[in-house]
N, C-alpha and C positions, 0 to 999 in steps of 0.2 A: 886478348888484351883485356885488362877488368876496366870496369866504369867507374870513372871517378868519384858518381853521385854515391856510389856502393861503400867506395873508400872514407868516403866524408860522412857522408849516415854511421860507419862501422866506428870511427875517431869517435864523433860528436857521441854515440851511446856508450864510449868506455872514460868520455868523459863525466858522464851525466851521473856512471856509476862509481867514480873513481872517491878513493875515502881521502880524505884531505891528510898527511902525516902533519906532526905537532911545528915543524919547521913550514910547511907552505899554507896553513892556518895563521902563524902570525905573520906571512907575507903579505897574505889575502886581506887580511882583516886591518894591517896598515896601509893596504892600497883604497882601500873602501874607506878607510875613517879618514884620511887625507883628501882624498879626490870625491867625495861626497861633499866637503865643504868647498872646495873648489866649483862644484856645479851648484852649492844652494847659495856663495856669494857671488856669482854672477847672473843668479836670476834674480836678486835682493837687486843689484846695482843697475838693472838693467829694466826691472822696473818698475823701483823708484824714480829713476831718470824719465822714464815714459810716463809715469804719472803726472813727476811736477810738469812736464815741455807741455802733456793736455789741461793742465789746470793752468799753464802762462796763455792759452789760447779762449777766446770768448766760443767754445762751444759746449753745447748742452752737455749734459753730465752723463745722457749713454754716451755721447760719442769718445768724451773724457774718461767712460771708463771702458770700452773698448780699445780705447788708445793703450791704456794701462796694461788691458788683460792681452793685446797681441803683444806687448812689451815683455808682461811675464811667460808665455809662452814661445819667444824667440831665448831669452836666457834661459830657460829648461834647456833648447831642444840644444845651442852651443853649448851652454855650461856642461851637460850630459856627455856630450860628443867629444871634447876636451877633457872633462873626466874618467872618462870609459878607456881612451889610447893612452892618456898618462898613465892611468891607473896600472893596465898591459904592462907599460914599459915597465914601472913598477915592479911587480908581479916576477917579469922577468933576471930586472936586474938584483934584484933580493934572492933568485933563486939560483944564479949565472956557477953553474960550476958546484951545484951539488946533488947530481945525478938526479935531479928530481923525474916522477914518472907525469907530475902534472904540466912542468917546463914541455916535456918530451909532446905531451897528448897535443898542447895548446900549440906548439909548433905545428905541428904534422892538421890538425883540423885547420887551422889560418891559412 
């Protein structure tokens, strides 16, 4: 019976090496310029919002800006994670039905 870890290392290095065709390049690169803003305006709104809530409170200005900065790094790490599975679906649904070998890789390594 083979090991799945073998299977999945063997996907992930024909991904790593695989040459992008002229069609799953402009997939890519619309799923990345779309869902790239998607994760940098929800870490702009996320914290801004944490900024002003510590500056409506009377505390000192590290704690105000620690408020801030756990603000902006909760919106990275959502915005990211919302971006990264949209983006997939993306990726997928642009490529749905034209034999692609990257649809194929991206499947089978998931």
């Amino acid at each position: 019976m083979s090991n799945p870890d073998r299977i999945s290392q063997y996907y992930r290095k024909k991904l790593e090496q695989h040459e992008l065709t002229p069609e799953e390049w402009v997939a890519v690169r619309f799923a990345i310029t779309k869902h790239t803003l998607i994760a940098a305006a929800t870490t702009v709104t996320l914290g801004t919002s944490a900024f002003f809530y510590a500056r409506s409170r009377s505390w000192s200005r590290m704690q105000s800006l620690a408020f801030a900065s756990a603000g902006n790094l909760v919106g990275l790490s959502v915005g990211g994670v919302i971006a990264m599975e949209s983006g997939m679906k993306t990726v997928e649904n642009r490529l749905q039905g034209s034999g692609s070998e990257l649809l194929y890789l991206m499947d089978r390594y998931s």
